[in-house]
VEXDREN-2710 file (C-alpha; in Angstrom, 1 decimal):
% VEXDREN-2710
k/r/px/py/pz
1/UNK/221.1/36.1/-19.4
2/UNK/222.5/34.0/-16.5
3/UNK/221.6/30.3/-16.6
4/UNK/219.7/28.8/-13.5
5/UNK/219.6/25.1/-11.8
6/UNK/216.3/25.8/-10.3
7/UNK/214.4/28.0/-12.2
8/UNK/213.5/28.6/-15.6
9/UNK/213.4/32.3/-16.8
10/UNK/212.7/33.7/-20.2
11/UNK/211.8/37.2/-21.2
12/UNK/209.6/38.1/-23.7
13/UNK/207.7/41.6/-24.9
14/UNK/208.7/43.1/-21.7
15/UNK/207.4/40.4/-19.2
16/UNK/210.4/38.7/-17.5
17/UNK/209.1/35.1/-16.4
18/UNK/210.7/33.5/-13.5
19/UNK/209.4/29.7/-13.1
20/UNK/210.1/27.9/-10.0
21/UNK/211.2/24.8/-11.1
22/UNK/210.9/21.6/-8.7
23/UNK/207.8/20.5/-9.4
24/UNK/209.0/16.6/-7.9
25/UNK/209.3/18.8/-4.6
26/UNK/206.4/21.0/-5.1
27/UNK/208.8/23.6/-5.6
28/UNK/210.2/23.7/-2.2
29/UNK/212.6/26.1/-1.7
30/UNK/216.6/24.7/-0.7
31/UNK/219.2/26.6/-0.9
32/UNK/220.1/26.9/-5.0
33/UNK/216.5/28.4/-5.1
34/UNK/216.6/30.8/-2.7
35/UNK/220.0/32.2/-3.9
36/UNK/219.2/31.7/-7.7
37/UNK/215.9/33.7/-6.5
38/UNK/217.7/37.1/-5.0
39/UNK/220.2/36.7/-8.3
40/UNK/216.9/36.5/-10.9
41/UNK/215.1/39.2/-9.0
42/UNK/218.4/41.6/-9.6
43/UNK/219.0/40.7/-12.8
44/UNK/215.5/40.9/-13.9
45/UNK/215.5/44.8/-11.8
46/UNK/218.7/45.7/-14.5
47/UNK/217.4/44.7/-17.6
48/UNK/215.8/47.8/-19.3
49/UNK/214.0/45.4/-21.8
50/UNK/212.1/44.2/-18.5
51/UNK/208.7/46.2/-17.1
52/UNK/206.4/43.8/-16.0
53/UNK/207.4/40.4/-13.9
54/UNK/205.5/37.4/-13.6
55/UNK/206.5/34.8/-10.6
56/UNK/205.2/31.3/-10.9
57/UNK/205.7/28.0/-10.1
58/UNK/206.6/24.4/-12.5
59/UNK/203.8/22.1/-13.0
60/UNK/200.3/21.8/-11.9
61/UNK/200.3/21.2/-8.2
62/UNK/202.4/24.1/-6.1
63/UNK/203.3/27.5/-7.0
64/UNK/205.4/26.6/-3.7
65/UNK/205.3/24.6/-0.7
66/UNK/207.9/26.7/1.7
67/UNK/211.0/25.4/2.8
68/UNK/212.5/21.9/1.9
69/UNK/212.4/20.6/5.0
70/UNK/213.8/16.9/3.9
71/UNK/217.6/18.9/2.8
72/UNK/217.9/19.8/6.3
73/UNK/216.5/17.1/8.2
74/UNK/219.0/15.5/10.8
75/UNK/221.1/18.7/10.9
76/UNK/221.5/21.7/13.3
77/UNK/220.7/25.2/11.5
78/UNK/219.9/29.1/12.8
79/UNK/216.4/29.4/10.9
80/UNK/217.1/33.1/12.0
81/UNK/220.4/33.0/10.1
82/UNK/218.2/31.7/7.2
83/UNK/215.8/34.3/7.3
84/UNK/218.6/36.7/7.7
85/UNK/220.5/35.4/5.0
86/UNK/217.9/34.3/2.1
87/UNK/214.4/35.2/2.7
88/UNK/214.4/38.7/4.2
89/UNK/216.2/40.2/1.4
90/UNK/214.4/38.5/-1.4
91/UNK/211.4/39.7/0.1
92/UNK/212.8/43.0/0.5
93/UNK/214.1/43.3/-2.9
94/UNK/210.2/42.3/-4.4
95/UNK/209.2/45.1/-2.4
96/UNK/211.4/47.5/-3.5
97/UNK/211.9/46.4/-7.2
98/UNK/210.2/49.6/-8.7
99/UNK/208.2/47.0/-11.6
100/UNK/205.0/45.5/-11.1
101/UNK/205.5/42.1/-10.0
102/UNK/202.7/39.5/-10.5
103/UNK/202.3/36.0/-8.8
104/UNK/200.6/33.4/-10.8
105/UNK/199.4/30.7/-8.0
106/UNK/199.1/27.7/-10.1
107/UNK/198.7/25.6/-6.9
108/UNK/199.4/25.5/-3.6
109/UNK/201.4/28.6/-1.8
110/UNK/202.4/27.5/1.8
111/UNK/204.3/28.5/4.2
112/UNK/207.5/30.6/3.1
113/UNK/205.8/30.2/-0.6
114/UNK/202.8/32.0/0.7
115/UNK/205.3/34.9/1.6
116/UNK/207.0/35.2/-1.7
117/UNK/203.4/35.5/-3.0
118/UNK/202.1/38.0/-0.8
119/UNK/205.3/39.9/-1.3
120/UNK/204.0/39.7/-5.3
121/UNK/202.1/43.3/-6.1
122/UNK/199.2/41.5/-8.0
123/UNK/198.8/37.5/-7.4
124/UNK/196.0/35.7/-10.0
125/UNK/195.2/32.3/-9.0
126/UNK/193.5/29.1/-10.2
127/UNK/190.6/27.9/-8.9
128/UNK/192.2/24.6/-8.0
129/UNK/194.5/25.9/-5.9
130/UNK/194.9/26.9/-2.1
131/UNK/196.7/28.7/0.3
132/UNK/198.1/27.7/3.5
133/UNK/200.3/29.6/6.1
134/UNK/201.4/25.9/7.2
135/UNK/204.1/27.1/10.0
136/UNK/201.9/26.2/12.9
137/UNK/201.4/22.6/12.4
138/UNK/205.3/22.1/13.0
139/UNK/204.9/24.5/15.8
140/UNK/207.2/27.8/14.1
141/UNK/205.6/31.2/13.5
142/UNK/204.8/32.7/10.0
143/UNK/208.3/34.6/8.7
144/UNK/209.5/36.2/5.3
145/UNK/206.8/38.7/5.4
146/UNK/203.6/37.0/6.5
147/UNK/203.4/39.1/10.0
148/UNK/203.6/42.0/7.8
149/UNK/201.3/41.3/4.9
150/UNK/198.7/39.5/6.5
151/UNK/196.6/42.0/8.7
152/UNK/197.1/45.0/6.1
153/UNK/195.3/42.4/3.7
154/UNK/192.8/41.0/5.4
155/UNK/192.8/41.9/9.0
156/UNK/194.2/41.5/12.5
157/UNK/191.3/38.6/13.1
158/UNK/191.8/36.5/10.0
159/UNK/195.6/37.1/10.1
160/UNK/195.4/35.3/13.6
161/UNK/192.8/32.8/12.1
162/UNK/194.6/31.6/9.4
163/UNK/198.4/31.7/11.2
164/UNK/197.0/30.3/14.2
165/UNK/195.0/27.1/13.0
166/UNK/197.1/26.8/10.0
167/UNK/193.9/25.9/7.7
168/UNK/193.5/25.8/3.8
169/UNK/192.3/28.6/2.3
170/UNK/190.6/28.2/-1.3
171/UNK/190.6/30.1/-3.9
172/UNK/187.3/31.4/-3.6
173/UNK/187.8/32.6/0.4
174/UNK/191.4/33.9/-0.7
175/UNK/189.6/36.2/-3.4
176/UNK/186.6/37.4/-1.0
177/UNK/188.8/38.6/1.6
178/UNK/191.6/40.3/-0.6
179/UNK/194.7/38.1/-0.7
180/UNK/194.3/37.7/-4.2
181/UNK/193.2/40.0/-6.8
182/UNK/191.4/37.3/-9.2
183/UNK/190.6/33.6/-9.3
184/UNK/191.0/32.4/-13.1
185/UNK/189.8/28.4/-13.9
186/UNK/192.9/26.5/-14.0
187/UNK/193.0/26.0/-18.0
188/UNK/193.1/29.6/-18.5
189/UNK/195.0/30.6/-15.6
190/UNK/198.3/31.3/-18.0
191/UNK/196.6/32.9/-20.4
192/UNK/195.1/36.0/-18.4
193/UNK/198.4/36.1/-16.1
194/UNK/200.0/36.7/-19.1
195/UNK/197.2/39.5/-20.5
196/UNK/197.6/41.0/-17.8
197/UNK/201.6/41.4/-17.6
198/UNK/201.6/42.4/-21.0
199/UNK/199.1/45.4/-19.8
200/UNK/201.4/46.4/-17.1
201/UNK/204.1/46.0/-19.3
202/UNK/202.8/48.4/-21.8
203/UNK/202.3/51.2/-19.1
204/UNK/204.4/53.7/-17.9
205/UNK/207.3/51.9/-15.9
206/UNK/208.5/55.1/-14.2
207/UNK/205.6/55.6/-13.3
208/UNK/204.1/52.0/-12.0
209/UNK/207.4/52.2/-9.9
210/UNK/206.7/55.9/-8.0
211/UNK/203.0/53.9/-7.4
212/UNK/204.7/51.0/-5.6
213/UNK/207.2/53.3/-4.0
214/UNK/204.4/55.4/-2.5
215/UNK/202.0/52.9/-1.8
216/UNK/205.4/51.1/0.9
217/UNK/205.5/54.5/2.2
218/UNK/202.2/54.9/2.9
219/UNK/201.9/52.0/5.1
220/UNK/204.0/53.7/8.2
221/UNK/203.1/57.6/7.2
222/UNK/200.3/59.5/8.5
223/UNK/198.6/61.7/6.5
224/UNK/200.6/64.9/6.4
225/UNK/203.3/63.2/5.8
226/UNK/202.2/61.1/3.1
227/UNK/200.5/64.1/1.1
228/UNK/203.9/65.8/1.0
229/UNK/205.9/62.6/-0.3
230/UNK/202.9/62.8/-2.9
231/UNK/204.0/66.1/-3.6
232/UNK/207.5/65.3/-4.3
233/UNK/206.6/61.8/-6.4
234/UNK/204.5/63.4/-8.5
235/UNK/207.4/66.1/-9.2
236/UNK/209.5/63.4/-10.2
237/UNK/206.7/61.7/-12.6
238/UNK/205.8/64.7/-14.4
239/UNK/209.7/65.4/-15.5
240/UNK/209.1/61.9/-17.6
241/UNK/209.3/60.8/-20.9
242/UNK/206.3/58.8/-20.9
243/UNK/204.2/61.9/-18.7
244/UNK/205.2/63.9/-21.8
245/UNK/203.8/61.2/-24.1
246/UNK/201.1/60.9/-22.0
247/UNK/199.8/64.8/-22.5
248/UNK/200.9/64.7/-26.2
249/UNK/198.5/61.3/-27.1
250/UNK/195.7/62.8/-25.0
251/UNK/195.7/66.0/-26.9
252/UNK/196.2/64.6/-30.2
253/UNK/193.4/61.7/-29.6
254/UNK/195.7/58.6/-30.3
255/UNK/196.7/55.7/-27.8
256/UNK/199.9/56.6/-25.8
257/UNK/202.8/54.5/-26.7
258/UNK/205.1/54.6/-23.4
259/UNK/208.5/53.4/-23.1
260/UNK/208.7/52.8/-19.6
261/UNK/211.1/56.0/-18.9
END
């Protein structure tokens, strides 16, 4: 397991753990993070012993607060070479990583940190914290994803709303319009994250994987075309080992134990 300078990862009964870890900074993202993030991402999509992964930040107060702007300040840099170079392809490769990735928003999630949890499959959150796409008050646009994931979560309206005035958004809105899945009281937050990776991590890999696969698809298919890329992923799942296991536990009465193959 590679060693990291800002982030702590640890894997344990099939949940690989990836901690942010600048809490001074509120996690901000420079540029050791964002590499060590793409690395951690592809090393935790190799390891077999891996199904579930759980994204969160250090400490109490940010899951992550974007971009450090205070390591650039006084400097001339391409934000587009940036994006190009860091952001775009982590967020690419939590798209693509065929395991269920969960982000645990301990605190707050602005700006870029708002992406990489968006970009998460499942994001619990605490009740204490908030979300903020936090571009507009420096006057730059939303990037690393936000365009994308914003109005296919909660609409073309509130997608304008909240990139436009820049405003926090609690807990409580964030769950009622559907950027997060569940808000969890701060003191348990860990806890049920954790419950719930160890669900996902107990399911059928192979087959959470075709889910996420399809699910990307669907958002630029139409209809025909999605039904028959159904067709075909649902080929593939049923030459598994854990569809096979699947059939066998249901006919004999017993729990299914998969493997994740």
């Amino acid at each position: 397991m590679a060693q990291y300078e800002t982030l702590l990862y640890s894997v344990s009964d099939g949940t690989g753990t990836i901690t942010m870890n600048r809490p001074d900074v509120y996690n901000a993202l420079n540029e050791v993070m964002k590499k060590e993030l793409n690395d951690v991402f592809k090393e935790a999509e190799r390891d077999p012993a891996i199904r579930c992964i759980v994204l969160r930040g250090s400490g109490e107060k940010a899951f992550c607060s974007g971009q450090d702007l205070k390591e650039h300040q006084g400097k001339k840099r391409s934000l587009k070479e940036s994006l190009l170079k860091s952001y775009n392809p982590l967020i690419k490769k939590m798209r693509s990583i065929e395991k269920p990735v969960i982000g645990m928003i301990n605190g707050v999630a602005a700006g870029a940190g708002l992406s990489i949890a968006l970009a998460c499959d499942m994001r619990t959150m605490a009740d204490t914290a908030k979300l903020i796409e936090v571009f507009v008050r420096i006057a730059l646009v939303p990037d690393s994803g936000s365009h994308w994931f914003l109005p296919r979560l909660v609409g073309m309206a509130r997608a304008f709303e909240y990139s436009a005035l820049g405003g926090d958004i609690t807990a409580s809105e964030a769950e009622r319009v559907g950027l997060v899945n569940k808000i969890v009281p701060s003191a348990h937050l860990e806890q049920e994250t954790m419950e719930l990776a160890a669900r996902l991590a107990k399911a059928p890999t192979k087959t959470i994987g075709l889910i996420k696969r399809t699910l990307n698809r669907s958002l630029a298919s139409d209809l025909d075309a999605l039904l028959e890329y159904e067709a075909t992923i649902q080929e593939i799942a049923s030459q598994s080992e854990d569809h096979k296991e699947g059939i066998a536990a249901f006919l004999e009465k017993r729990p299914a134990q998969f493997k994740g193959i």
